[in-house]
C-alpha positions in Angstrom: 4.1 -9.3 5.5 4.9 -6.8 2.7 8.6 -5.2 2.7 7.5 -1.8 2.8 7.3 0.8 5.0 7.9 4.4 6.6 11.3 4.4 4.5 10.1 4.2 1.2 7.6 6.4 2.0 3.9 5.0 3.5 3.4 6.6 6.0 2.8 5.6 9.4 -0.8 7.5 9.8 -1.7 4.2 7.5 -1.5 1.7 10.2 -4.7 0.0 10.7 -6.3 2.2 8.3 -5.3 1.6 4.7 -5.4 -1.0 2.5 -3.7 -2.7 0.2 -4.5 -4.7 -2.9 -3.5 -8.4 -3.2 -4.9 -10.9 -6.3 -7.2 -7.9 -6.9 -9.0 -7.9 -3.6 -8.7 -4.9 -0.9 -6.6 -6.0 2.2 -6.7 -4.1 5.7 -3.6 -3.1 6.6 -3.2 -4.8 10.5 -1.0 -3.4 13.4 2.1 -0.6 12.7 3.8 0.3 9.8 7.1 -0.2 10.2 10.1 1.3 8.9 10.1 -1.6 6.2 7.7 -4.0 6.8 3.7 -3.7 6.9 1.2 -6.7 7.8 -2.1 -7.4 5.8 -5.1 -9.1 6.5 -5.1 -11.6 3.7 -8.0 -13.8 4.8 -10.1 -13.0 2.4 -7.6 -13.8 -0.5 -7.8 -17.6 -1.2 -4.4 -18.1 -3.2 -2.8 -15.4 -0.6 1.1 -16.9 -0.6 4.6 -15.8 -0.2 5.3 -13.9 -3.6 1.8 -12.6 -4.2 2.0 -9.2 -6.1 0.8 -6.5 -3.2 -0.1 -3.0 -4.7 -0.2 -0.6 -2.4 -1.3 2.2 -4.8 -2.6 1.9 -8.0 -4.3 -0.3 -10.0 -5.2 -4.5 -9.5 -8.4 -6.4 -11.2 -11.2 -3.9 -10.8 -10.0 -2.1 -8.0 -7.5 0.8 -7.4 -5.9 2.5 -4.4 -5.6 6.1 -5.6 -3.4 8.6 -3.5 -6.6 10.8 -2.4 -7.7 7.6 -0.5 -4.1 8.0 1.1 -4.2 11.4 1.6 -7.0 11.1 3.4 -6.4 8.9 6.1 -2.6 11.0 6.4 -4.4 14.2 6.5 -2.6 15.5 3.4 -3.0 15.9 -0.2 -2.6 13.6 -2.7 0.3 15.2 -4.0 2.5 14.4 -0.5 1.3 11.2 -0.8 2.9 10.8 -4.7 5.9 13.3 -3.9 6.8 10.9 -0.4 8.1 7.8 -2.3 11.7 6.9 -1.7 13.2 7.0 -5.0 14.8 3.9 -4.3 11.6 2.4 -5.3 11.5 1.1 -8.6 8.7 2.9 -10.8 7.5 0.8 -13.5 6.0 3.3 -16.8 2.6 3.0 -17.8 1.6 3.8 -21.4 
């Protein structure tokens, strides 16, 4: 279970359809996003626990959710996708 949904901006066109990356491995996300909770399917991830870092775009390992991927399944452009984030959620500068 991540805390994340609809309100801070992934959209509910993701449910079943995107994924997410956790201990740099690509994760379905399974069943509804919710206003601010989505489910994973971590069974591919061995260490998988409670406090795993979960990125839902961007960059983990080798592999990378980039917001075309998310446009895509939302029917949008990549731009929506970016501009859709609650501002309540933290950004963290890259260099």
């Amino acid at each position: 279970m991540l805390p994340v949904g609809y309100y801070e901006g992934y959209d509910r066109k993701f449910s079943n359809l995107a994924e997410v990356l956790i201990d740099g491995k690509r994760c379905k996300v399974r069943g509804r996003v919710y206003m601010n909770l989505l489910s994973a399917d971590v069974t591919k991830v061995k260490n998988a626990k409670a406090g795993s870092e979960a990125v839902l775009l961007g960059k983990q390992g080798r592999e990378e959710i980039f917001a075309d991927e998310l446009a895509v399944i939302a029917g949008t452009i990549n731009y929506e996708i970016v501009t859709r984030i609650n501002p309540t959620v933290p950004r963290v500068l890259v260099k």
